[in-house]
GUSE-438156 format. One record per residue: residue in one letter; residue number from 1; x, z, y of N, C-alpha, C, CB in turn. Coordinates in nm, 2 decimals. Glycine has a CB too. Layout:
BEGIN
> a_NUM_X_Z_Y_X_Z_Y_X_Z_Y_X_Z_Y
...
REM end
This chain:
BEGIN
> x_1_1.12_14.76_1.67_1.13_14.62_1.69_1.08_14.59_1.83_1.05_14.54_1.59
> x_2_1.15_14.53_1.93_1.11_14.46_2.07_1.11_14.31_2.08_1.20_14.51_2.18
> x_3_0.98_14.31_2.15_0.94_14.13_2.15_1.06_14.13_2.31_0.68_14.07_2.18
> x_4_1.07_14.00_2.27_1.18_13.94_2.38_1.12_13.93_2.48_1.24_13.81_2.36
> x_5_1.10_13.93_2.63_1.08_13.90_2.76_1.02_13.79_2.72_1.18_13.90_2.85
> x_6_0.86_13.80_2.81_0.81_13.68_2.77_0.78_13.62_2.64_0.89_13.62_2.80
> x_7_0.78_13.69_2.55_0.79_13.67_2.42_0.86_13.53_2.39_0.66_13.69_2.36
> x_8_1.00_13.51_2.46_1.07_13.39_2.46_1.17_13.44_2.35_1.13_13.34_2.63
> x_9_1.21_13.38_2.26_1.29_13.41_2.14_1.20_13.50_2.02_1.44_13.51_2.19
> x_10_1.33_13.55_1.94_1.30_13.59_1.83_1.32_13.76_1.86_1.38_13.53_1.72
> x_11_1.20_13.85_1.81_1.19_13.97_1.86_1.32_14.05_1.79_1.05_14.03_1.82
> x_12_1.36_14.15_1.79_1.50_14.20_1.79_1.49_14.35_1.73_1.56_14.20_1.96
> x_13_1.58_14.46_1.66_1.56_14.56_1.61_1.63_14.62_1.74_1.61_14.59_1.47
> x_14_1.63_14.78_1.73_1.64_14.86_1.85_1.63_14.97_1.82_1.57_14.85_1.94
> x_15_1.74_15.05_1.85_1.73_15.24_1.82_1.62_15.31_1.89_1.87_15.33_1.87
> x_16_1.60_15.37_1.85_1.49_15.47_1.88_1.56_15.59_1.96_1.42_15.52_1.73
> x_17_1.56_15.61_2.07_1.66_15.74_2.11_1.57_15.86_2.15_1.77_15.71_2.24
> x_18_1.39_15.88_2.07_1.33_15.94_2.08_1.29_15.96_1.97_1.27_15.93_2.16
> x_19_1.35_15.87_1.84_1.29_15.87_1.68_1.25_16.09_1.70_1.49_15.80_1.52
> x_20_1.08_16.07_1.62_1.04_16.17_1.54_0.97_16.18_1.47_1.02_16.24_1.58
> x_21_1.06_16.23_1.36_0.98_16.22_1.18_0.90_16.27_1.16_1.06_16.26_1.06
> x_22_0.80_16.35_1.23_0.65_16.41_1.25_0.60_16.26_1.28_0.63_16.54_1.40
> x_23_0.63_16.20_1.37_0.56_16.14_1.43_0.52_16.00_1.28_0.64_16.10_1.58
> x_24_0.61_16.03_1.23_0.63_15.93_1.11_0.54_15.96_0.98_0.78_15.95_1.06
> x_25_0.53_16.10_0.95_0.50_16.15_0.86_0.38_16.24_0.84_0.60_16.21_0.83
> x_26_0.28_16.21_0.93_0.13_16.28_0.95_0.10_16.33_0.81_-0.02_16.16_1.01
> x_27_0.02_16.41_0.83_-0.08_16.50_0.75_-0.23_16.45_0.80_-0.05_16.67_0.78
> x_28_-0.32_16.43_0.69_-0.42_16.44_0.72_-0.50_16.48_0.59_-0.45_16.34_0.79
> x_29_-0.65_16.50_0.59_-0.73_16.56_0.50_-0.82_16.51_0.44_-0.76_16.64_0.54
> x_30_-0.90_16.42_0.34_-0.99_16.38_0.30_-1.13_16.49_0.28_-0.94_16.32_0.20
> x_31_-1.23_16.42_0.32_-1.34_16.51_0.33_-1.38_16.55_0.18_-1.47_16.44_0.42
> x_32_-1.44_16.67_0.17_-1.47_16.69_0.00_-1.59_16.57_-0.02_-1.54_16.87_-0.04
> x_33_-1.59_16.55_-0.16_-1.49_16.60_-0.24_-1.38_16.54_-0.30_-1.53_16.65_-0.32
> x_34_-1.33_16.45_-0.21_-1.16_16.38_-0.21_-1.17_16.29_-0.34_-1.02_16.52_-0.23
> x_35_-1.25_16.22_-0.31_-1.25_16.16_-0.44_-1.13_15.99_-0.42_-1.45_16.13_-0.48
> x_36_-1.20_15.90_-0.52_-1.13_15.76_-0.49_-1.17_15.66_-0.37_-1.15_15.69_-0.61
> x_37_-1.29_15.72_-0.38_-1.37_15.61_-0.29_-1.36_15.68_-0.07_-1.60_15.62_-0.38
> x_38_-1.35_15.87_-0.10_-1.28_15.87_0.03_-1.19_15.84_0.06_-1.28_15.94_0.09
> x_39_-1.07_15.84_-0.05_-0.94_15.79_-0.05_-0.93_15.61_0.01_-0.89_15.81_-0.23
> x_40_-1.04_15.57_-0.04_-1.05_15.40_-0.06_-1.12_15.40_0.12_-1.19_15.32_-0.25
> x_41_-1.21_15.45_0.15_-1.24_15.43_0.31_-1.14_15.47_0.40_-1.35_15.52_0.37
> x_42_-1.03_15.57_0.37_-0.97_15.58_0.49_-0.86_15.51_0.51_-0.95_15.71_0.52
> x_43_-0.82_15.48_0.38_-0.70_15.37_0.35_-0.77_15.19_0.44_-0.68_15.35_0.12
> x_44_-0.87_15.20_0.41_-0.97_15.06_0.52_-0.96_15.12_0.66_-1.17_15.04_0.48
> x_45_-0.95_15.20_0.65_-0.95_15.26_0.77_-0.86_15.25_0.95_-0.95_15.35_0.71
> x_46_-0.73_15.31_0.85_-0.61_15.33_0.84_-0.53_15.16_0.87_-0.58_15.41_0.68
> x_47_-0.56_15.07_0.75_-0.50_14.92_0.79_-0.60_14.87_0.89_-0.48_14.81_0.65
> x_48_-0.70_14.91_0.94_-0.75_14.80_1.07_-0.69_14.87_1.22_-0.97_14.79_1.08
> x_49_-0.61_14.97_1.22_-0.52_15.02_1.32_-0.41_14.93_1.30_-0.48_15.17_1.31
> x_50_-0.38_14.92_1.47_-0.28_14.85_1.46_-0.12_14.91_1.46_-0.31_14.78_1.55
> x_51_0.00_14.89_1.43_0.11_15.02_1.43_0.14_14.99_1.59_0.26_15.01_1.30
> x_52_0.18_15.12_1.66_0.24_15.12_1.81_0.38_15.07_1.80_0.24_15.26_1.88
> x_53_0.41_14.98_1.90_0.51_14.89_1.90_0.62_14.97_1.99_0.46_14.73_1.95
> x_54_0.58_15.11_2.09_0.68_15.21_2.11_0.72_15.29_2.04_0.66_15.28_2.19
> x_55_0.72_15.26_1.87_0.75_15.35_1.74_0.83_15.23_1.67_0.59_15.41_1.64
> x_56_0.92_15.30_1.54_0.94_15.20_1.46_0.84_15.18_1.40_1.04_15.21_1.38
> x_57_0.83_15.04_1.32_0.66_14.99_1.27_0.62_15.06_1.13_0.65_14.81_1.24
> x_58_0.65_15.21_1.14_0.62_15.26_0.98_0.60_15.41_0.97_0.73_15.23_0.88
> x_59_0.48_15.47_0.89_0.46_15.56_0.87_0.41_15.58_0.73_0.40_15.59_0.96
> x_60_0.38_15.71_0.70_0.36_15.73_0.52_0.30_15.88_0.60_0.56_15.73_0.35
> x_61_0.14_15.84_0.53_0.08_15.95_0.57_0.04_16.00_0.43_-0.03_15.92_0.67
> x_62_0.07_16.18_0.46_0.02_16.21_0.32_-0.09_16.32_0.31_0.14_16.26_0.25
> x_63_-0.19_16.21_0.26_-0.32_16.27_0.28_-0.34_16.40_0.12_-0.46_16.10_0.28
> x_64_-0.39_16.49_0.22_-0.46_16.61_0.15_-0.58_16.60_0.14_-0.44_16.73_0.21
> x_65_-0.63_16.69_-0.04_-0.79_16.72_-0.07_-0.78_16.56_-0.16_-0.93_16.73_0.11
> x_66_-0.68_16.53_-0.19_-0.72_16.40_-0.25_-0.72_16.43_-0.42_-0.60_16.27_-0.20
> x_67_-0.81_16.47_-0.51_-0.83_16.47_-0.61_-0.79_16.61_-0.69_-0.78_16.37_-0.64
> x_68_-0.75_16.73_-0.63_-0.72_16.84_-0.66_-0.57_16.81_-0.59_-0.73_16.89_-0.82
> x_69_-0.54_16.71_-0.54_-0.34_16.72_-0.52_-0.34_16.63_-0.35_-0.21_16.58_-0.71
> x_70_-0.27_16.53_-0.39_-0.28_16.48_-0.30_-0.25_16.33_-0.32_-0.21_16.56_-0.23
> x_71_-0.22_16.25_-0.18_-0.17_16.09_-0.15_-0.05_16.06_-0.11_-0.24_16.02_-0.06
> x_72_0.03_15.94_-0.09_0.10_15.90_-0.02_0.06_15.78_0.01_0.20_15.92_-0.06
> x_73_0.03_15.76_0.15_0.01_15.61_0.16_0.08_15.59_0.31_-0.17_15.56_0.14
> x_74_0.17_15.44_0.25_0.25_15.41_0.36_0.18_15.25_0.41_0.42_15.41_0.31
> x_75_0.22_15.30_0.56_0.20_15.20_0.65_0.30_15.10_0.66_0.16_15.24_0.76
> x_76_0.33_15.00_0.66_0.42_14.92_0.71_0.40_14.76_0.76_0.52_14.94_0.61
> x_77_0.47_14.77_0.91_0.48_14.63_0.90_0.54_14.52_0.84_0.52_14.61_0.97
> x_78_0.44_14.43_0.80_0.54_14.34_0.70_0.72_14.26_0.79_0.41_14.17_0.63
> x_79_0.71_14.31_0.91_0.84_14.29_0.95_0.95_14.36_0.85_0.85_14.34_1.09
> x_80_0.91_14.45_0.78_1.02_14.53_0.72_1.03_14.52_0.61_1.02_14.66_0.74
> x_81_0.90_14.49_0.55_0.90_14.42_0.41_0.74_14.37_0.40_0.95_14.53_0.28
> x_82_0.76_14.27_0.25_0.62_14.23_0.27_0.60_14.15_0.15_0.60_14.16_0.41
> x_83_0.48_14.16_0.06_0.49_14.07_-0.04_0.52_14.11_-0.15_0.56_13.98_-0.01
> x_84_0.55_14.10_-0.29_0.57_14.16_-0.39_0.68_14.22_-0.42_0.55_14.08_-0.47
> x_85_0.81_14.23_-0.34_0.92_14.25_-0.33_0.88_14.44_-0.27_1.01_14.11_-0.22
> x_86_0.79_14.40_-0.19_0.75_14.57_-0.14_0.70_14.68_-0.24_0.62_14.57_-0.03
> x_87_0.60_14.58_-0.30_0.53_14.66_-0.41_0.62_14.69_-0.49_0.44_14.60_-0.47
> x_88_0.68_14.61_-0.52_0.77_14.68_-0.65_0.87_14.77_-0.63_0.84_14.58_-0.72
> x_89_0.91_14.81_-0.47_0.97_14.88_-0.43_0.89_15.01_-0.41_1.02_14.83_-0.34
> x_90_0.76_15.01_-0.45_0.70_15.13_-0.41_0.69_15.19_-0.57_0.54_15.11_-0.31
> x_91_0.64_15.13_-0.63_0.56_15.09_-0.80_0.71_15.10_-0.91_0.46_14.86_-0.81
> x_92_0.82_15.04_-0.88_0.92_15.08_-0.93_0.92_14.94_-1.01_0.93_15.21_-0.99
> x_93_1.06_14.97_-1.12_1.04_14.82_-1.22_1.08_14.89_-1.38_1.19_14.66_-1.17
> x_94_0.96_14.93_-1.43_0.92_14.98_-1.57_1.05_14.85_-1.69_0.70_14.96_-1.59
REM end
């Protein structure tokens, strides 16, 4: 997404002609012993970063050491989605 010049108009979508799905898809590691609550700090952690606006606005980091297995936790700007319509896209519809 690019803000308009001046931030005059409405910001705009835009190919990426350096898109990289590493860059998308980090690894990282919870300290032992990976419980809920280091799961629950780094996820606080994680949303007071802001996303870089020379990227598309989204990543899904999949944290290791988290409970014997692991996480998925995605970042996204609510430009792309947002609101209960997201969740249920993550959570599914039982």
């Amino acid at each position: 997404m690019r803000e308009p010049l001046l931030r005059l108009g409405l910001p705009r979508w835009e190919f990426d002609p350096h898109f990289d799905l590493n860059y998308h898809l980090p690894q990282i590691s919870l300290p032992a012993p990976g419980s809920q609550l280091e799961l629950q700090r780094l996820v606080g952690d994680m949303m007071s970063l802001p996303l870089d606006h020379a990227h598309p606005l989204w990543r899904i980091y999949n944290v290791e050491n988290y409970q014997g297995g692991c996480a998925l936790v995605p970042v996204l700007h609510h430009c792309i989605a947002d609101g209960l319509a997201l969740v249920q896209v993550f959570v599914g519809d039982d």
